[in-house]
Residue, then its C-alpha position, 0 to 999 in steps of 0.5 A: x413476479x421477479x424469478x429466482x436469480x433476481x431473489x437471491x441476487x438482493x438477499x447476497x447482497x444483504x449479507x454483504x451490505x450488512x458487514x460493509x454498513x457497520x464498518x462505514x458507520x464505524x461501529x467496529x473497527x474494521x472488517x478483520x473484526x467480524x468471523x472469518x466465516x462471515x467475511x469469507x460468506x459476504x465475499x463470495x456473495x459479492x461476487x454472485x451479485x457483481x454478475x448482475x450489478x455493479x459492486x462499491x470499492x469495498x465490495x470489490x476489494x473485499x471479494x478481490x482479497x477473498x480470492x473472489x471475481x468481482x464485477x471487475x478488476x479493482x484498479x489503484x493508479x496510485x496518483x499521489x504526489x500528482x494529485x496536488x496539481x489538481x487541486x493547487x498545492x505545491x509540493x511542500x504543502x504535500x508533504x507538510x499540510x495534512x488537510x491539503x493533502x488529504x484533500x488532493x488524494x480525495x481529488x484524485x479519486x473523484x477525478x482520476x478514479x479508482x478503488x483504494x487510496x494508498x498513503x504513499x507520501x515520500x521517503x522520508x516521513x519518518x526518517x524526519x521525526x527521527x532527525x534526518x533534515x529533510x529537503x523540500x524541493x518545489x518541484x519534486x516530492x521531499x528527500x533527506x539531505x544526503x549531504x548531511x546524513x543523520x547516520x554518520x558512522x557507525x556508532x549513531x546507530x546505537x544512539x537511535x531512540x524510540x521517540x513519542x509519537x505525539x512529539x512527531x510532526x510528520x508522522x502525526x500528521x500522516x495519522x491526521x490523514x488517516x482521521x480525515x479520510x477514514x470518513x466515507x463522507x470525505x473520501x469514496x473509496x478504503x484507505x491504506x495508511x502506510x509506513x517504512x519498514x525499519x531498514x527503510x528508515x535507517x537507509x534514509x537517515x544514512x545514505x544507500x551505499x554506506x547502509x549496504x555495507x553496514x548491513x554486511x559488516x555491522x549487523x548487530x549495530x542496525x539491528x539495535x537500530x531497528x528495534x528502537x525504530x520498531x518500537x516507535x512504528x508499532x505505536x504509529x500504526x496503531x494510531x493509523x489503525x485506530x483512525x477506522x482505516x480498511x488497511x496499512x501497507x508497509x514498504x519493503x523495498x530492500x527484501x529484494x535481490x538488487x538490495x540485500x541477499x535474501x537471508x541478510x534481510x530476514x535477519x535484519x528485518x524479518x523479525x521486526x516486520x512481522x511484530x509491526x504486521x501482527x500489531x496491524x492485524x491485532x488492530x483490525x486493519x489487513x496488512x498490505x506490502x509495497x516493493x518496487x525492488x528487482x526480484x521481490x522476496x515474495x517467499x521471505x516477506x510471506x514467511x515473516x509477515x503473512x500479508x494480505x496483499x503485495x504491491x510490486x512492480x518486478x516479478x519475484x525472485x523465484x518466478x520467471x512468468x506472471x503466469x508462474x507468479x499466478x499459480x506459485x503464490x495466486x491463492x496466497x496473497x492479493x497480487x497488486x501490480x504491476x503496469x511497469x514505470x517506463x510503459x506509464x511515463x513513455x507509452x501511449x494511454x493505448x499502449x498502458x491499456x493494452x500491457x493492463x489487459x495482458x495483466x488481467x487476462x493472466x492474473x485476474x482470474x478467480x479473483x487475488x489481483x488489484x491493477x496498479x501501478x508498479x510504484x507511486x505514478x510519477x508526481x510531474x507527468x501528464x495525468x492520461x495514463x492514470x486515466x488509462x489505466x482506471x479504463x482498462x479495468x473497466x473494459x477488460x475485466 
C-alpha cells in the first residue's frame, strides 16, 4: 500500500502536469495566462515533488521563478554561437539561416544540456533592419561596420522611422526561430526570444564613444530615436510572443555604471523599456533582463521594467557581496548568473565547477536563481566548460 508521501507526491504533481500540459500543447499562450494563484500552487507543488523525483525544464523554471527550490539549480550555459560548430555552419549561416540556427541552438541542448534556451544571436540583428551594414566575419559572429555608421551625425537621429516588421530580414528571421522552436518536438527545453533595448540599437548604428556623447549633449535627438525604434520593437516582440514562447529577455547593457549614469539612462530609456516589457506581459510571455555591464542598475531596471529574471555578469551597483545582492533583491527577481568570462575561457572545467558551487550555495537557496554564464559562452572555445557548468548544477544543488 503506497503511504502518504508517495500519495501526495503524485497528486502535486497533478496540478502542475496540468498547467504545463496545455502550455505544450499550446491551447494558451503561455504560462502567464493562468491565475497567479494556480501558477504560484503548481510551483510550490513542484518543488515537494522534486524531493522525491526528478522535474522537466519547466517545472524547474517555473518552481525557480516562483521563488521555490527545485530538485536542482536550473542551469543555462548560453552555448550559442558555439553551437554552430556542432552541427557544421559557419557563422554567416548563424547569423542569416534561421532554420540552421535553430537548429544548432536545439543541438546544443541535446548535447550540452541545459534548462532554457536564450536567443541571443549578435548585436547587431536589429540595428541591420533599420540600415546599419552589418559584417559577417567567418570566424566571429557579425557586427556593424564601424566604418561606416548608419548614425553620422547628429541630425540622422531624427531621421530614424518605425519600420514594417514584415519588410525586416533579420528580425523576421529571429521570429521564424521562435516558430520553429516554440515545438516541445524540435527543442526539449522553454525558449526566450529576445530583443535590444532602444539605446542598444542606436549605439550599434552610431558607434560607442560618439553615442555617449550624444546621450549627454543631445538627449531630446535619441529620445526621438528611441521612440521610433520603440514602436517597431513593440510589434517585434508581440511576433515573438505570438509564436508560443515561455519568455522574451531584453538586453540593456548601458543602464550600467561603465556606460551611462544612472538617471541618464532612466531618462532615456526607462520609459521605452518598460512599454516594451508591458507589451511582453500583455502577451503572455515572462519578461527576462540581460546586461553584462560593470555595475547593473538593478534598482532602476526594476523600477522601469518590473522583470522576471536578470542575467548579469558583475554585481549590481548597490551591492558589494552576492551575499548582499541575495538578500536586497533575492525575493524580487530570478537571479540569472554569473560564472565570470575570464574563469569560463582561462580556468579548468574543476576550477568553472568550483566558482558554480560558490554561486549556488549562496544564492540558491529558497529558490530565485538560474546557474549561467554571465554573458553568451564565447563562440570559438572549447565546448568543456559549457559541460562543466551544466555538471556542477547537477551536483552541487
Amino acid at each position: 500500500m503506497p503511504d502518504a508521501t508517495t500519495n501526495y507526491e503524485k497528486e502535486s504533481g497533478m496540478k502542475i502536469k496540468k498547467i504545463l500540459k496545455s502550455v505544450k500543447e499550446k491551447k494558451v499562450p503561455q504560462i502567464r495566462c493562468f491565475p497567479e494563484g494556480m501558477v504560484g500552487a503548481a510551483a510550490a507543488a513542484s518543488s515537494f515533488r522534486g524531493k522525491f523525483s526528478k522535474l522537466t525544464p519547466i517545472e524547474r523554471l517555473l518552481t525557480t521563478f516562483k521563488h521555490k527550490e527545485p530538485d536542482r539549480v536550473p542551469v543555462v550555459p548560453l552555448a550559442n554561437a558555439v553551437a554552430r560548430r556542432i552541427t557544421g555552419i559557419s557563422f554567416p549561416e548563424y547569423s542569416t539561416n534561421p532554420e540552421k540556427t535553430a537548429e544548432a541552438l536545439c543541438a546544443s541542448v541535446n548535447f550540452v544540456g541545459g534548462d532554457l534556451v536564450v536567443m541571443m544571436i549578435d548585436l547587431s540583428v536589429e540595428a541591420a533592419d533599420f540600415g546599419q551594414e552589418v559584417i559577417y566575419p567567418l570566424n566571429s559572429t557579425a557586427h556593424p561596420n564601424y566604418l561606416n555608421p548608419f548614425i553620422k551625425d547628429v541630425d540622422d537621429y531624427l531621421k530614424i522611422k518605425p519600420i514594417d516588421l514584415s519588410t525586416t530580414t533579420r528580425m523576421k528571421g529571429i521570429v521564424r526561430m521562435c516558430e520553429i522552436m516554440s515545438d516541445p518536438k524540435t527543442c526539449p527545453v522553454p525558449v526566450s526570444g529576445f530583443v535590444y533595448g532602444p539605446l542598444e540599437i542606436l549605439m550599434m548604428m552610431r558607434g560607442a564613444k560618439d553615442f555617449y556623447k550624444d546621450c549627454r549633449n543631445y538627449p531630446d535627438h535619441v529620445k526621438k530615436a528611441c521612440a521610433a525604434i520603440t514602436e517597431t520593437l513593440l510589434a517585434y516582440v508581440k511576433a515573438q510572443s505570438d509564436t508560443g514562447i515561455h519568455a522574451i529577455t531584453i538586453d540593456t547593457l548601458l543602464a550600467s555604471w561603465n556606460a551611462l549614469p544612472k538617471k541618464v539612462w532612466s531618462d532615456l530609456e526607462g520609459d521605452f523599456t518598460g512599454e516594451i516589457t508591458r507589451c511582453v506581459k500583455d502577451n503572455g510571455c515572462l519578461v527576462g533582463i540581460h546586461n553584462c555591464g560593470d555595475g547593473v542598475y538593478f534598482d532602476a531596471q526594476i523600477k522601469a521594467m518590473a522583470p522576471d529574471f536578470i542575467s548579469f555578469a558583475q554585481l549590481p551597483d548597490d551591492c558589494s557581496t552576492p551575499r548582499e545582492m541575495k538578500e536586497k533583491y533575492g525575493d524580487q527577481i530570478t537571479l540569472v548568473g554569473y560564472v565570470h568570462t575570464p574563469t569560463i575561457v582561462n580556468g579548468t572545467p574543476q576550477q568553472v565547477m568550483d566558482e558554480a558551487r560558490e554561486q549556488i550555495d549562496i544564492l540558491a537557496r529558497d529558490g530565485g536563481f538560474v546557474l549561467a554564464p554571465g554573458c553568451e559562452y564565447p563562440p570559438n572555445l572549447s565546448l568543456e566548460n559549457a559541460f562543466a557548468l551544466v555538471k556542477a548544477a547537477e551536483l552541487y544543488s
